[in-house]
C-alpha positions in Angstrom: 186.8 83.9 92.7 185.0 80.8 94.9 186.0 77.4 94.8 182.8 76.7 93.3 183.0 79.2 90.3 187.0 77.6 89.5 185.2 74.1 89.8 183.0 75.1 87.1 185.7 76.8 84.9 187.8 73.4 84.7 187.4 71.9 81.2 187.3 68.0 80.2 190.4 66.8 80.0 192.3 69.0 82.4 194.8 67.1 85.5 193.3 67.6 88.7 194.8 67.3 92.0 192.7 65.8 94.7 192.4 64.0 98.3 190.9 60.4 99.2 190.1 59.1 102.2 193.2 56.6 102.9 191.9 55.2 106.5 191.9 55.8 110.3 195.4 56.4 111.7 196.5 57.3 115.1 194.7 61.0 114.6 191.8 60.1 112.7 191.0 60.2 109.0 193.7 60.1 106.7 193.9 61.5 103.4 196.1 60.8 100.4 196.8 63.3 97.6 195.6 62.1 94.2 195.9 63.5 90.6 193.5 62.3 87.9 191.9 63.7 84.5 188.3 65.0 83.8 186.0 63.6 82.4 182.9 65.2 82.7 182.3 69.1 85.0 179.2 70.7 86.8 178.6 73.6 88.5 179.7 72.4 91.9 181.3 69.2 90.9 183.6 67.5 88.7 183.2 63.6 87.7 187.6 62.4 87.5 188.9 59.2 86.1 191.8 58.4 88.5 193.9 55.9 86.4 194.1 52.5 87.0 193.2 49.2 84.8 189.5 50.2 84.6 189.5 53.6 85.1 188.9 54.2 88.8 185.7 57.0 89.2 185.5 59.5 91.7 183.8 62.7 92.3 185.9 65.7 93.2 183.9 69.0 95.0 184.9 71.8 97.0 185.6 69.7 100.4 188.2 67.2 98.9 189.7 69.6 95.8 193.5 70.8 96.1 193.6 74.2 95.3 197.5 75.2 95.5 
């Protein structure tokens, strides 16, 4: 199974684990690991509220997606 085809098999409402850029270190880009809940899927992409007062949006895809 592709990334792309478990991407698309996720469902609303499911916990996803995902990385966000965090800033330029010594070694270039950082990353932080992230969890948040889905709120709406696509084929390729998923559309996750990541908490916060207001609901933080970001879009999760293939390149940023923890798949362990």
């Amino acid at each position: 199974m592709t990334d792309s085809e478990i991407i698309s098999r996720i469902c609303p409402g499911s916990m996803v684990p995902f990385y966000v850029h965090a800033g330029i270190g010594r070694h270039g880009p950082e990353k932080k690991l992230k969890k948040g809940r889905v709120v709406m899927n696509c084929r390729t992409h998923l559309v996750v509220n990541g908490g916060g007062r207001h609901g933080t949006p970001y879009v999760v895809d293939e390149e940023n997606m923890s798949f362990q």
